[in-house]
N, C-alpha and C positions, 0 to 999 in steps of 0.2 A: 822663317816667318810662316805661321800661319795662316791659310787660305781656307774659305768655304764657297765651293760651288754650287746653284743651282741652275739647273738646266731648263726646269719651266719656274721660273721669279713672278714672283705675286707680281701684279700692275703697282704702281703707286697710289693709286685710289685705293687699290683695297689694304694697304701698308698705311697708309693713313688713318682708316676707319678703325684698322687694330691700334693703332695709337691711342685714337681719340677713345676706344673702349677700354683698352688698359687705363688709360687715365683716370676714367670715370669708374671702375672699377677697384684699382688703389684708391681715388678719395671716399668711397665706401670703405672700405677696410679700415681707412685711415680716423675715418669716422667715427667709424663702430670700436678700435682702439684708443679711444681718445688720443690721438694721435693728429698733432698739426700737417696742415699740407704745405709746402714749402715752393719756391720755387726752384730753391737746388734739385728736391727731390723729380718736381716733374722733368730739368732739362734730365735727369737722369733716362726718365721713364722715355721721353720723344727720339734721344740720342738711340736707346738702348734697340725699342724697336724698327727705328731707322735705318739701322747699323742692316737686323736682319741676318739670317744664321746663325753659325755658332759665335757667338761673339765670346772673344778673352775679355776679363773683368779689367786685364792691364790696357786693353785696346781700348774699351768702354770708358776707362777713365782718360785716356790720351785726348779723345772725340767730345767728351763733357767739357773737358777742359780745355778745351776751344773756344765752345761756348762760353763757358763762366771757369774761368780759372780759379776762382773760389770755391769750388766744390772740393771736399777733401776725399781722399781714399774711401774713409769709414762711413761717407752717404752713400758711396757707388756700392759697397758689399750689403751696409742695412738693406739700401733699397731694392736690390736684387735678390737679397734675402727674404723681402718682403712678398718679392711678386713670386716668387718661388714656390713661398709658404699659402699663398691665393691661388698658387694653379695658375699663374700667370707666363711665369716661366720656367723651363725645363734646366735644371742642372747639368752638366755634362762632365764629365771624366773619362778622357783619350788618352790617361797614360803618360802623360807627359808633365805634370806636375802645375798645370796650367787651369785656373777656374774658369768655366766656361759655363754658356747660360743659351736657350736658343728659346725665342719667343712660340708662347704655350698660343698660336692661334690657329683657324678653321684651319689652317695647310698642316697643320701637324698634329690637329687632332687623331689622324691617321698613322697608321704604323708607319714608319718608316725607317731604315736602315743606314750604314755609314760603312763607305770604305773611310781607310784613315793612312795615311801613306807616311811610312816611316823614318822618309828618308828627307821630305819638306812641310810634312806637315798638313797636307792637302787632305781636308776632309769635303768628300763627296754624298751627298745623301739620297740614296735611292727606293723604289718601293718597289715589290716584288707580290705581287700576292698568292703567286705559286708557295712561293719559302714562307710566307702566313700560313696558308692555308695546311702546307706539310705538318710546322710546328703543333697546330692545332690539331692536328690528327695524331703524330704521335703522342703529344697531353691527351687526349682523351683515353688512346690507345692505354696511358698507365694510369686513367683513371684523376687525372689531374686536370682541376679547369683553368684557365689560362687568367691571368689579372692584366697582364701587361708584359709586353715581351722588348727586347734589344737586342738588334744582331750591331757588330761590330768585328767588320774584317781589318784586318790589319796586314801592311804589303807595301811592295814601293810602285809608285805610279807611272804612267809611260815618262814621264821626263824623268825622273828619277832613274829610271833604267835605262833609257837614250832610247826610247821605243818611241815609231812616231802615232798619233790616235789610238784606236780604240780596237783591242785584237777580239771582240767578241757582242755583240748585240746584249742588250739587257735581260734579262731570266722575265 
């Protein structure tokens, strides 16, 4: 099973007001495609950033469907599909054959990194601005401006290895 950790978690107030803007922002979109707003669609959109990190699309559907068990597969993928295509939320691929989505708000408008641990699953996400700022110097160094970067380590984590915390302070 996979896990995602955060070490400093948005408040619920401010996970709320990303809801209520994603909301408001899909029925824009939804607008401007002629496109109905549904109720399915929004418990998708409340579940989805609720949920918070990397969410699996299978997990996303488990948590809707709580909610309204009438929601089918193919509103969890459009609708994810949708906020994806708005910049709402982030796509993810770990390798492991699992669709994954992490909401596109102020905490992650910022770079941000991932160990990814191979042996359970546990995706950790961390920021380094030392390992930015290298990146960005060697891009310059060959002449290359930078659009958007992704580091993604891959490793087994201290439980996975029977190691106990944490054998190194953050970069």
């Amino acid at each position: 099973m996979s896990t995602t950790t955060r070490q400093d978690r948005e408040p619920r107030s401010a996970e709320r007001d990303a809801v209520r803007s994603a909301e408001r922002a899909l029925a824009r979109v939804l607008e401007e495609k002629g496109l109905r707003r549904s109720r399915q669609r929004d418990v998708v959109v409340r579940t989805f950033f609720g949920m918070g990190g990397h969410v699996a699309v299978d997990a996303l559907l488990e948590q809707v469907r709580r909610a309204d068990p009438r929601v089918g597969v193919a509103t969890v993928y459009r609708t994810m599909k949708l906020l994806a295509e708005h910049g709402l939320a982030v796509p993810r691929d770990f390798g492991d054959g699992r669709a994954r989505y992490e909401p596109a708000t102020h905490r992650h408008a910022h770079s941000h990194d991932h160990l990814i641990c191979t042996g359970c699953g546990t995706i950790v996400e961390f920021e380094s601005h030392r390992i930015e700022a290298l990146q960005h110097r060697v891009a310059r160094r060959h002449g290359f401006e930078v659009e958007r970067r992704r580091v993604e380590l891959y490793g087994r984590c201290a439980r996975c290895r029977g190691v106990e915390g944490n054998e190194e302070t953050a970069a």
